[in-house]
N, C-alpha and C positions, 0 to 999 in steps of 0.2 A: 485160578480155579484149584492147582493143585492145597494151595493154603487153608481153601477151605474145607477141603476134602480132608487134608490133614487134620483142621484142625476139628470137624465135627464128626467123619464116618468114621476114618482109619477105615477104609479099602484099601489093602496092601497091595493087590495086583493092581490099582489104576495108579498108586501111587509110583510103583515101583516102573513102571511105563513113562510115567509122566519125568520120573528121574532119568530113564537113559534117554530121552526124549530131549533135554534141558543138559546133558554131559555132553550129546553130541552137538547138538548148536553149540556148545562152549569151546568146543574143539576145533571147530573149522567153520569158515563163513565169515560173514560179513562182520566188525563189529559190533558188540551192543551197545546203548549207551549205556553208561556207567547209574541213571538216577533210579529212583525206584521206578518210574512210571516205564514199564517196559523194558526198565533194567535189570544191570548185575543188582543193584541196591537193593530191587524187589526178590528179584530171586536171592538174595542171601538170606533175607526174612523166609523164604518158603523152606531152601537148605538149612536152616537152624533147626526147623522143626521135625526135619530128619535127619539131624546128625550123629542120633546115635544107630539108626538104619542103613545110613550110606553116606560115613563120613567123606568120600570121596567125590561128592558133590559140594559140599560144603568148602571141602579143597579145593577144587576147580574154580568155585567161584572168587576167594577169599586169593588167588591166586593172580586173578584176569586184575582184581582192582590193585593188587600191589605191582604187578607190573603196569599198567597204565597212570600209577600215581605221580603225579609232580613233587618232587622232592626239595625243601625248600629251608632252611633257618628254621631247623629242627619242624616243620610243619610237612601235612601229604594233602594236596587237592588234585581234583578230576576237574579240567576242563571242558566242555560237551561242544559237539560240533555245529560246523556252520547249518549244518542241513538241520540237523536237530532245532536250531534255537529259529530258521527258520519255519518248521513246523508250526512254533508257537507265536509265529504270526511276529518275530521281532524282525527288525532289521539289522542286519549283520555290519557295525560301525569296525570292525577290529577285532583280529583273533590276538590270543587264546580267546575263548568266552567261561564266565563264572558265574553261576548260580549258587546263593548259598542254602535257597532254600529246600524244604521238603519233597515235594513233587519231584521235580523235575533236578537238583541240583545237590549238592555236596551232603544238604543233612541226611535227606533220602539215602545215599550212600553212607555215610555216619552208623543211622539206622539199621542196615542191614550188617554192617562190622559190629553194632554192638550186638545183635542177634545172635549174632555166629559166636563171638566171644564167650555170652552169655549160656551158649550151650557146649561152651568147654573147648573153642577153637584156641591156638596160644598163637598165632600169629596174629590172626582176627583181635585179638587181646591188645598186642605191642602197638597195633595200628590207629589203637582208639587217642592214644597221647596227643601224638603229632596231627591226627585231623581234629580234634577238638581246639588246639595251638591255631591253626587256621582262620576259624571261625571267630576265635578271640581276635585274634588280626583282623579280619574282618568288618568285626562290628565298628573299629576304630574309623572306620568310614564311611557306616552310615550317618542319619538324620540323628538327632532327637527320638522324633515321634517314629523314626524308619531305621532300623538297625540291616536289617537283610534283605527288606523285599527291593533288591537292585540286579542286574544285568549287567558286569561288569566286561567289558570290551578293550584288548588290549592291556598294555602298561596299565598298574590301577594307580599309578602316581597321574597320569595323562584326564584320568577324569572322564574319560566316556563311561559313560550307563546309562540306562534305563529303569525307571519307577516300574515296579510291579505291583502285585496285588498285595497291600500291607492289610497291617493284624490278620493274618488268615496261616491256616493249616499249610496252604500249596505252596507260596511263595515266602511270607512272611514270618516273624517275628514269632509267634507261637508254635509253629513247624518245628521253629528252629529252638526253640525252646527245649520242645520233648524231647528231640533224639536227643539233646545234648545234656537234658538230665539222668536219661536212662544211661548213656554212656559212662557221664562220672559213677552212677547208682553200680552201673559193673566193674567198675574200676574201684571199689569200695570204699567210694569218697560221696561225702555227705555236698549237695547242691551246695557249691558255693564260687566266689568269684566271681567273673563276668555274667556264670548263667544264673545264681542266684539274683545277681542286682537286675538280670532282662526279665524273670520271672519276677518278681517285684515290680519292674515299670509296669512290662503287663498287666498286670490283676490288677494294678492300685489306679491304671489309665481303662479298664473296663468300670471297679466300681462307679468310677468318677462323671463316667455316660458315656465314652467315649464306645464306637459300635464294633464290635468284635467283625470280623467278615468283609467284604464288600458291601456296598450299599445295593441293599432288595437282597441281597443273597442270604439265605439262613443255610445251605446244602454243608456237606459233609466236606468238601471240597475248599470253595473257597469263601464258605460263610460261617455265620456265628455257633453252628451246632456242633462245630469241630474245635472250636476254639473252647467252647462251654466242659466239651468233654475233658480235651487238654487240662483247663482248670481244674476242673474235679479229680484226675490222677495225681493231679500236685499235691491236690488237698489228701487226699486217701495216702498219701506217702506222706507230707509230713506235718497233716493236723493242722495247719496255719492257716485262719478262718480268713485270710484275705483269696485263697484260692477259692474257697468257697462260696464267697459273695461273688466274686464274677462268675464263675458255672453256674451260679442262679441266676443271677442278670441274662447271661447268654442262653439258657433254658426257658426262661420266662418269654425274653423276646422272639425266641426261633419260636415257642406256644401260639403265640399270638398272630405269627404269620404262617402257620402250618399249613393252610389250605390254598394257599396259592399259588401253593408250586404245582405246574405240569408234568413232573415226571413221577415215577414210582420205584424209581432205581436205588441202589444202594450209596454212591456218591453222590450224583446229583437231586437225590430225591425225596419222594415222602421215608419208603425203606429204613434208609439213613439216616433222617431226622428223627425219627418214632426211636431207634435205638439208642439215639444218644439222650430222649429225652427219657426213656426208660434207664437209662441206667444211676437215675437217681432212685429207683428203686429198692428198697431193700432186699438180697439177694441176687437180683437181676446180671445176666451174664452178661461179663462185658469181653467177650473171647473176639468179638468181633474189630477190637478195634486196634489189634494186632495187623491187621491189612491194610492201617497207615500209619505204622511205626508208633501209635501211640502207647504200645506195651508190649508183652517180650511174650513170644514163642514159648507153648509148655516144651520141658529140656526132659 
């Protein structure tokens, strides 16, 4: 809520509430977890957009994640807890647990460092190196066709995980795509390496029919309308008509199932659908899609 308040009233008194509100939780209580969904991750996205207001939230946050980071062969990941990965309905085979996806896991956190960076944080900055070094580790152990959408449990040499939800926004490959372009994009290095060649699989495995999303899901979440968007910010950064042809592909398809969705909400729903399919628009704002890391906080 406060993001969007930020990002469309500027109400300073509901903002300025909604900050010592978000400093005192940060200070005492229970844990949070580290991913955007209800995390530090997300509120670092909301603290970007007030940092030059009250950079001392921006602090607090950018603070909680480098003290809870695992430090490793030059890399930093956040583990999430048993209760947490409970929640999402996994079974808990072995701690630590690792998610590397958007939602709920390491990009989502990614995301909100490179937010904060982006609005002139320098440790938020230093941080982006070694957790993008992660992720490149990472990928060395997915599938082929599955780079990230897994649940890693325990020693990752030992081989426990869980399949998550691939090509999608929340868990998978495309999630992990975005933050990880925006990160290099802040680090003032042109898409290239491991996250160029995954944005390449990507788009060149949607032109080829392969289904952006889950199967039936077109939502913002964990369907093709999120994946379509993704596309299209590649393409608008860097002209390569292969970005292009898959956000029409995934635009076209999520058109064609628009009326079957039950909800009217902005993740799961029509809401969210309409704007991502609006934002092939010309002119059309796309401020919204800052509320799932797919672009960066006005600084």
């Amino acid at each position: 809520m406060g993001l969007v308040i930020s990002t469309y009233h500027g109400d300073e008194e509901t903002l300025a509430g909604i900050d010592d509100s978000l400093q005192e939780r940060l200070g005492g209580g229970p844990p949070l977890s580290c991913g955007m969904r209800g995390g530090l991750g997300g509120i670092a996205i909301y603290a970007a957009s007030r940092y030059r207001t009250n950079p001392a939230l921006g602090d607090a946050v950018v603070r909680q994640l480098d003290l809870r980071a695992v430090r490793q062969n030059r890399t930093l990941s956040w583990p999430i807890s048993a209760e947490y990965a409970r929640q999402q309905s996994l079974d808990v085979l072995a701690e630590p647990i690792y998610q590397p996806g958007m939602a709920h896991g390491h990009a989502g956190i990614l995301a909100g460092l490179t937010a904060m960076a982006n609005a002139g944080h320098a440790h938020a900055r230093d941080l982006l190196e070694p957790s993008l070094n992660w992720l490149r580790d990472m990928a060395a152990l997915g599938d082929d066709d599955n780079r990230f959408a897994w649940a890693f449990f325990g020693d990752f040499e030992s081989g426990q995980r869980k399949r998550l939800n691939v090509n999608t926004w929340c868990t998978g490959d495309p999630g992990v795509l975005i933050a990880s372009f925006w990160a290099q994009h802040v680090l003032e290095k042109r898409m290239s390496g491991w996250v160029a060649d995954l944005a390449d699989r990507v788009a060149r495995e949607i032109g080829a029919g392969r289904r952006a999303g889950m199967a039936d899901r077109i939502d913002l979440c964990c369907g093709m309308s999120s994946v379509g968007n993704i596309c299209l910010r590649l393409f608008e950064q860097t002209a390569e008509a292969i970005f292009h042809q898959a956000a029409l592909r995934c635009f076209a398809d999520a058109e064609g199932a628009r009326s079957t969705l039950q909800s009217n909400g902005l993740q799961y729903g029509r809401a969210g659908v309409s704007l991502a399919l609006r934002s092939l628009e010309s002119g059309a704002s796309r401020k919204w899609d800052r509320f799932f890391g797919m672009s960066l906080p006005d600084v």
